[in-house]
N, C-alpha and C positions, 0 to 999 in steps of 0.2 A: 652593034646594038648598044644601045645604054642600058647602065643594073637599072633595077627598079627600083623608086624612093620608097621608103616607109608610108603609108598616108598617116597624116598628123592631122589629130580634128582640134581647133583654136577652140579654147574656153575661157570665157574672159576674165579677168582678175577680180574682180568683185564680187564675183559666184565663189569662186576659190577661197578668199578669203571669208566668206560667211558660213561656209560649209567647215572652215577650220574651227571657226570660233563655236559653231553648234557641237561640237564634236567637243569640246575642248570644255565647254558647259557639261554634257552627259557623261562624262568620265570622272568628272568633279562632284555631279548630285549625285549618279549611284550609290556609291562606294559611301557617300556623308548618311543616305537613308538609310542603307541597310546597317550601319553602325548604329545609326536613334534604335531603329528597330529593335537591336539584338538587346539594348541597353532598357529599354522601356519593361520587354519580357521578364529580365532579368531581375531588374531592382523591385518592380511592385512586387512581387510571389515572397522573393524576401520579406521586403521590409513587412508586408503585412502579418507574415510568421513570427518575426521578430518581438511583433509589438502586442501579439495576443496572446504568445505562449511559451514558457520558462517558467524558469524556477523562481523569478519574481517581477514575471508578468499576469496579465490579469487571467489568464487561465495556466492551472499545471495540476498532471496527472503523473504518479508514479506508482511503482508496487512497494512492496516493506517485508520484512520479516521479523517476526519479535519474538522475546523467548523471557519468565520470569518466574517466579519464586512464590509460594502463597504464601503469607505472612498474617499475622492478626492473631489473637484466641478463639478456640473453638467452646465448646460448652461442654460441659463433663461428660465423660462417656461418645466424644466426640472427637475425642484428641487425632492429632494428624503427624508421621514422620515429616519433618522440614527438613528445608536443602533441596537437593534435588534430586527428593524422592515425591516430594511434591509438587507440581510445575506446570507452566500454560504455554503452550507453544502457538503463535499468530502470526498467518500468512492474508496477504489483503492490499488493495487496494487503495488508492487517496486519490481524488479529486480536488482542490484549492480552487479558491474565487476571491483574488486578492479586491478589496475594497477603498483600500488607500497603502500607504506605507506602513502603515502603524498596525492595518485591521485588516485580516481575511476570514473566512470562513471555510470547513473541511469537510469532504462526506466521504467515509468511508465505508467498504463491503469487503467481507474476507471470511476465514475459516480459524476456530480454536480449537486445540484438542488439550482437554485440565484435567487433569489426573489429585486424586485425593489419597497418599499410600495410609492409610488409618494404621494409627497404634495398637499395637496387640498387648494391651494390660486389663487390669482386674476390672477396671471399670466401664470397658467399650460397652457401649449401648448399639453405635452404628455402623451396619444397619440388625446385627445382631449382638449377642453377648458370648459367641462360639470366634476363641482362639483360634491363629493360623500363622504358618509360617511368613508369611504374607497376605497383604488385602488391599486390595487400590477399588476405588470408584471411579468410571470415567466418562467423559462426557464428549463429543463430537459436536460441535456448534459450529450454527453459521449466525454471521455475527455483525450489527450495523451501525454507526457511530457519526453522531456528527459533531465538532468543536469549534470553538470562536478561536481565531487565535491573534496574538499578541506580538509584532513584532519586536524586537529590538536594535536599535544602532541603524547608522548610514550601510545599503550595501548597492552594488552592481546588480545587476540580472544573477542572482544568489539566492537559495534559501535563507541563511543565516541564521541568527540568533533568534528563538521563538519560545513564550510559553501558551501551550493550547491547555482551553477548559472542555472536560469531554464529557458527553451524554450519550448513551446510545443500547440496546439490548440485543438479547442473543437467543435465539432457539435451538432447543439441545434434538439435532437430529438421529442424533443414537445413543444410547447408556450402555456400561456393561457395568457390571462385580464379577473380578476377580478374584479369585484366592489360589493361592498356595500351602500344601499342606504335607507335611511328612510323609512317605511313600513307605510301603509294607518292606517287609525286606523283599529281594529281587527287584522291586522298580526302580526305576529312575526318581521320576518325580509324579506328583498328584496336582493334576493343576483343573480347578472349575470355572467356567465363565457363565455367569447369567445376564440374556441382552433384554430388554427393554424394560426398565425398571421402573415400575410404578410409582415410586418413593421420591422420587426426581423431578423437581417441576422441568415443565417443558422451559415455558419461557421466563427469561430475568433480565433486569434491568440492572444498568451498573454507571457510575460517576470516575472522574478521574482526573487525570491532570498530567503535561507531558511537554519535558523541557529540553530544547534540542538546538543543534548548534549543526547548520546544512543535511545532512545524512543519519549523521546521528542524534538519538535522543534516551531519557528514561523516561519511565514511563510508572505510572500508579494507577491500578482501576480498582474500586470499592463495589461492592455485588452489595446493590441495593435491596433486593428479596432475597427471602429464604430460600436455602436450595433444594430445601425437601419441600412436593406437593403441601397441597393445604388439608388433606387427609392425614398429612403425620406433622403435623404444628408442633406436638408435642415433644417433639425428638430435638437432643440439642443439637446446633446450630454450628457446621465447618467453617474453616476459617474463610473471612469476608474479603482478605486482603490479596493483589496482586502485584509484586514490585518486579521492576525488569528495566532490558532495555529495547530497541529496536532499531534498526539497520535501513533507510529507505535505498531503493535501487534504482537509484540513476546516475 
């Protein structure tokens, strides 16, 4: 007997060859689409983040923390320890709305806690005329501000160089008076808090100005109203002045 042949089926060469070349095309467009593809995703998300939000793009939001000094004259019987035994501590927010290079705009929301330590001599009027070993006034406010601001110099996608003019007010969400006072013999200490003090306007408005170089800045607010209600007009007047600096966080 003869082996048996393999059967061989003929395909003719110009099928062959077009099936090479179809083959030889889909190997080539795949791999080029899925590349457009991956790269289309990729760059728009960016770029359009790029170009709307930083630190001197047309939008940027950061938080801040700031801390200052009351400074100014008080009115007789009014006098306040300075340094920092009198102080404002501000935590808060910022919003920017860059409008060119030169000119944005700010709106800020945040929280102050300002403490008033009042002098204990012959002439204290506020809020009485009864010496103590200590005496602060304090205030808990929530507080809102908006400023023009002013760039300065060439920079990148940076904060830089700025001066802001500031406008904005503050509602005092809680008061106390504290005092401290000499203790009997056997005690420690003698210490009284009274909270919600009529004597205290709620709300005040205040001006300012604040000069900063990326992150950091100083800063000056001026308390436009009295800080005592319009029931004691007649009481002198604590100091108006706030100087400091502030720290932004980003």
């Amino acid at each position: 007997m003869q082996p048996l042949k393999p059967n061989r089926r003929w395909v003719p060469a110009g099928t062959m060859r077009r099936g090479l070349v179809l083959l030889g095309l889909l190997a080539g467009v795949l791999p080029a689409a899925r590349a457009q593809q991956v790269l289309v995703h990729a760059n728009v998300a960016d770029d359009t983040v790029r170009t709307t939000f930083g630190p001197n793009r047309r939008y940027f939001g950061h938080a801040y923390v700031g801390y200052g000094l009351l400074a100014g004259p008080a009115g007789t019987g009014a006098a306040v320890r300075y340094g920092l035994s009198s102080t404002e501590l501000r935590v808060g927010g910022r919003l920017k709305f860059r409008v060119s290079q030169v000119l944005a705009f700010n709106a800020d929301l945040g929280y102050a806690y300002q403490r008033f330590s009042l002098a204990q001599d012959g002439q204290k009027r506020v809020p009485g005329s009864s010496l103590h070993r200590s005496e602060i006034l304090a205030m808990h406010q929530l507080f809102s501000e908006v400023s023009l601001r002013l760039n300065c110099g060439r920079r990148g996608n940076a904060v830089g160089s700025y001066l802001d003019l500031l406008a904005g007010g503050s509602w005092a969400a809680a008061t106390a008076h504290t005092t401290d006072d000499a203790p009997a013999p056997g005690i420690g200490s003698v210490e009284t808090t009274e909270r919600g003090l009529p004597y205290l306007r709620r709300w005040s408005s205040t001006a300012g100005a604040r000069v900063g170089i990326d992150r950091y800045a100083l800063t000056a607010h001026y308390r436009l109203s009295s800080v005592f209600a319009a029931g004691y007009a007649a009481w002198p007047e604590l100091p108006r002045w706030t100087l400091g600096f502030e720290i932004g966080l980003f």
